[in-house]
N, C-alpha and C positions, 0 to 999 in steps of 0.2 A: 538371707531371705528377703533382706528390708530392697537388698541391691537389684535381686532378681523381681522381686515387684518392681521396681522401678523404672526396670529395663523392659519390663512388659508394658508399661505404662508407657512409656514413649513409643514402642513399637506400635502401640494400640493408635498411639497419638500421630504418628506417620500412616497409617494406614486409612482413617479416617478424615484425609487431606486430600483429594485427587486434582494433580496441576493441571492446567489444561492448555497446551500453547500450538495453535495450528495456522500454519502460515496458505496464504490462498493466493492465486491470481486471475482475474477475471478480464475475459474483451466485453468492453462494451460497442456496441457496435453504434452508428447514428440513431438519436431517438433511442435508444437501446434503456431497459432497466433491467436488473438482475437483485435480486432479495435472496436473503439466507438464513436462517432459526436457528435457536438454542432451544432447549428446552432444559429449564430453571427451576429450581426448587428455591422455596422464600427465603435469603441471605446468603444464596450464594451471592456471586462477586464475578463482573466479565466486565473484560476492557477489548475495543474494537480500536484498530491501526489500520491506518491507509496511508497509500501513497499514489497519484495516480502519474502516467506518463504519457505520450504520447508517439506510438509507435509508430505512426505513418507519415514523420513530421513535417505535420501540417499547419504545427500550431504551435507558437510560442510557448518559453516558460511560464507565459505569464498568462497562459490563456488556457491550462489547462483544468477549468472550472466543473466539477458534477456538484449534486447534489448528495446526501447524506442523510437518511435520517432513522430512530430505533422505534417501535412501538412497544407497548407491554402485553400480556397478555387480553387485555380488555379493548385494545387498539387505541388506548391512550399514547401520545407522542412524548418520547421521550428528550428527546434531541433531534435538532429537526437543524441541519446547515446547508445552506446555498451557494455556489458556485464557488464552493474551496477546491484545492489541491491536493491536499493532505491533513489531515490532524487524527486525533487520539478521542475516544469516550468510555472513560470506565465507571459502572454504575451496580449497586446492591439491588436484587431483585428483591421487590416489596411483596410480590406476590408470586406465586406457582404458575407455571404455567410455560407460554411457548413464546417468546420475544423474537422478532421479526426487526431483520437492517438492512435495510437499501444503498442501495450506489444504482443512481441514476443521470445518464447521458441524454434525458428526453432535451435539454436547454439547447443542444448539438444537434441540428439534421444534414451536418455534413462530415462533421469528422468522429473517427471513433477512438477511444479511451481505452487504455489499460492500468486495471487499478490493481495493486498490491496490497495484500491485507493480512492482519493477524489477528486471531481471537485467541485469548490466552484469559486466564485466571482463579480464583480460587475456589470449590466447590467443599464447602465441609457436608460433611456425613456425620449426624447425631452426637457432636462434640459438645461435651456440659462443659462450661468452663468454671463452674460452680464446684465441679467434682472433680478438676484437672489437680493435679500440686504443680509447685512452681516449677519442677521441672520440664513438668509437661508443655506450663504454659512457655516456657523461655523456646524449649524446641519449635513450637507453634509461629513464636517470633520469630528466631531465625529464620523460619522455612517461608513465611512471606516474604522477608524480606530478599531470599536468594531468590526468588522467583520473581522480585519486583526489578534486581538488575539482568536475571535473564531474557523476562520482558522489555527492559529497556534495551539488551543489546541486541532483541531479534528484529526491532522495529527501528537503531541504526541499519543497522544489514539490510534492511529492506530498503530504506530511503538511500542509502550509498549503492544499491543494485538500481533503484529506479534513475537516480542523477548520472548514474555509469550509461546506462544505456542512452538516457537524453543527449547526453556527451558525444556519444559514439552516433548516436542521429545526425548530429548539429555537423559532427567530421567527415559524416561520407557527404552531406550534404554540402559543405565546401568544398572537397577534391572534387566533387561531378562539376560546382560551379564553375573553381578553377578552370578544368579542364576545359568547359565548355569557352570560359572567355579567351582561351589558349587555340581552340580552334577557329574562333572568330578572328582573333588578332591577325594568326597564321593564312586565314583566309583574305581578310583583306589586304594584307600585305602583295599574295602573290597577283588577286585581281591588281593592285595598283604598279605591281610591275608589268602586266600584261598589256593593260588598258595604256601606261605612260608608253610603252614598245610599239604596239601596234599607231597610239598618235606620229610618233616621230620618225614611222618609218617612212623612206625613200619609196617609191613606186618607180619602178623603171618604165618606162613609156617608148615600148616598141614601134 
């Protein structure tokens, strides 16, 4: 009896746990902003991952800068970053309500961004931990914790697809260069056998 309470108890205790891990991608276009919501009950738990890239490349590793920033429901600013690349923000909602996060390309009115992102994190539902037993609490641990390297390996994944494609930009952009200094080479080669031929030729004088 003591076993099958037990068993209900943790099932009770997974079932009052909803993970939540959604991977996005968005264009930002020049000047471009694009914002996206939760809607949070107080102590839940979300983390926001990005990566951004640049698909039309026009623009160095080093240069692919947006903005970042969360509010709360009150439109207080939560995290607020400037002309980063990539990074991570995960934060406990204090209050109920609807949080609002930005990825903006307004710093850009020439080139556009593509940013890769993942919201992902914990949501309890009416969990006492005052009334949990240890067993319950131990499953609770584990299950953050499998969900804290989940999260870490869907935000590698993300950064290794966004660096794959930069990669794959940076290659077709040297074979075109290549090629193009292969037809200049090619070009002026034959001009300077033409142009040397036509100097040194004889003219027969009828």
């Amino acid at each position: 009896m003591n076993r099958t309470l037990s068993l209900l108890g943790v099932f009770a205790v997974l079932l009052s746990v909803l993970h939540v891990a959604v991977a996005h991608n968005v264009r930002l276009g020049a000047a471009g902003r694009e914002c996206f919501f939760e809607d949070l009950r107080q102590s839940d738990q979300m983390t926001v991952t990005y990566q951004v890239s640049d698909q039309e490349g026009q623009g160095s590793s080093g240069n692919l800068g947006i903005d970042f920033w969360v509010n709360d429901p009150r439109n207080a600013v939560l995290k607020a970053e400037k002309d980063v690349s990539h990074g991570e923000f995960t934060f406990t909602a204090q209050l109920s309500g609807r949080y609002i996060y930005c990825f903006s390309n307004e710093a850009s009115g020439f080139v556009s961004r593509e940013v890769g992102f993942n919201v992902h994190g914990v949501v309890y539902i009416d969990a006492s931990e005052t009334q949990a037993d240890p067993l319950e609490k131990e499953i609770k641990s584990l299950s953050t914790i499998v969900d804290q390297v989940k999260d870490e390996l869907q935000y590698l994944l993300l950064r290794e697809r966004m660096h794959r494609n930069t990669a794959e930009s940076t290659n077709s952009r040297v074979k075109w260069w290549s090629l193009f200094q292969l037809g200049v080479v090619a070009g002026t080669g034959i001009f300077q056998v033409y142009y040397l031929k036509r100097f040194f030729e004889v003219k027969s004088v009828v």
